[in-house]
N, C-alpha and C positions, 0 to 999 in steps of 0.2 A: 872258873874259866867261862868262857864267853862264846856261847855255838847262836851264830846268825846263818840261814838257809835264804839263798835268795836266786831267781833266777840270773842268768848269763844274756838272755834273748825275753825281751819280755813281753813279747807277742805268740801268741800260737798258731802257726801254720798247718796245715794238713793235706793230705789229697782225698773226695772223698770217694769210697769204697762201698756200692750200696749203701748201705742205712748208715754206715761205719764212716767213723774220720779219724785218719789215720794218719800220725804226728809224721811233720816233714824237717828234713834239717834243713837247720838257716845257713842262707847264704853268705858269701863274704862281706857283702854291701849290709844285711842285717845283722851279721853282728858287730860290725866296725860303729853302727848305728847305735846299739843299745850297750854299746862296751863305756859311754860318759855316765851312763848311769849306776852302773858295778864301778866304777871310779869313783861315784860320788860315794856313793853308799861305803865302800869303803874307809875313805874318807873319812868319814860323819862317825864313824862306827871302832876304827882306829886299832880293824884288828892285828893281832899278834901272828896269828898264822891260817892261811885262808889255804882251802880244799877244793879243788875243780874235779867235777866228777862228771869224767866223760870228756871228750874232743872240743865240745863247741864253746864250753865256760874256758876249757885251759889256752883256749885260742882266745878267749875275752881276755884272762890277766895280763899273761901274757904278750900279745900283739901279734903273735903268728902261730903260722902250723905247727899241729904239736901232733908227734909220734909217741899214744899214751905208754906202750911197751918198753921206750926206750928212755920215757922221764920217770918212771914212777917207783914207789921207794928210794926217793931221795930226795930232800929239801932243795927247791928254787931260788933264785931270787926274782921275785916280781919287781916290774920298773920302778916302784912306789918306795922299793924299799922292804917292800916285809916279804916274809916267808912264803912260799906257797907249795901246795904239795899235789900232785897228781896222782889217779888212779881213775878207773872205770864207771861208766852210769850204772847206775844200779838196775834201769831197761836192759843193758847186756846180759846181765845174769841172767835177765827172766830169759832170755832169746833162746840160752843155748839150748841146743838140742840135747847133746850129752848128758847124763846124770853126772858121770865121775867128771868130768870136764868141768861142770858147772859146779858142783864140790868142790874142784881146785880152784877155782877163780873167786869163789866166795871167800874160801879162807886166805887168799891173795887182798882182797875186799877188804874183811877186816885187817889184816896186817897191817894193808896202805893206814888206815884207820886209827890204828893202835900207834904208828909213827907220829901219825900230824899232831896227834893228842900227846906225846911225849915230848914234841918241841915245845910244847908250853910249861915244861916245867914241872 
């Protein structure tokens, strides 16, 4: 099987924070902007089932707001035609405050994970 990693937004934003710059989320105008390029790529690449991790990519497959709680562990149909699967950035992990919180949401993490890899077969 076939794992391609690419961004959803492919410019980097920030705001900066003393010395620090610190990633900001893209708006709707950028990623409507850089969503022909995750089309092409797709495209060109002809995958079987693609993985949005996190809000802003599954709003690129997609074409809208996505509530990640309420799409994930369970296969999509993206406009294209193929498979898609949601779950979480992997930045949330690190966020949580919680140990046992962040425990559960890891092994949520993988599952989403263990799913998308089982649509292929």
């Amino acid at each position: 099987w076939l794992v391609y990693v690419t961004n959803a937004v492919k410019h980097f934003k920030y705001e900066q924070r003393g010395k620090r710059r610190i990633h900001a989320k893209p708006d709707t105008g950028e990623i409507t902007a850089c969503r022909w390029w995750i089309e092409q790529e797709r495209m060109l690449i002809r995958l079987q089932v693609t993985v949005a991790l996190g809000a802003t990519a599954a709003r690129s497959l997609l074409g809208r707001t996505v509530t990640i709680g309420k799409e994930r562990g369970r296969p999509l149909q993206l406009p294209d035609g193929g498979e898609g699967w949601i779950t979480v950035h992997p930045s949330y992990l690190l966020r949580l405050p919680d140990e046992a919180q962040k425990q559960d949401e890891f092994a949520r993490f993988v599952e989403d994970l263990k799913l998308a890899k089982a649509a292929l077969g």
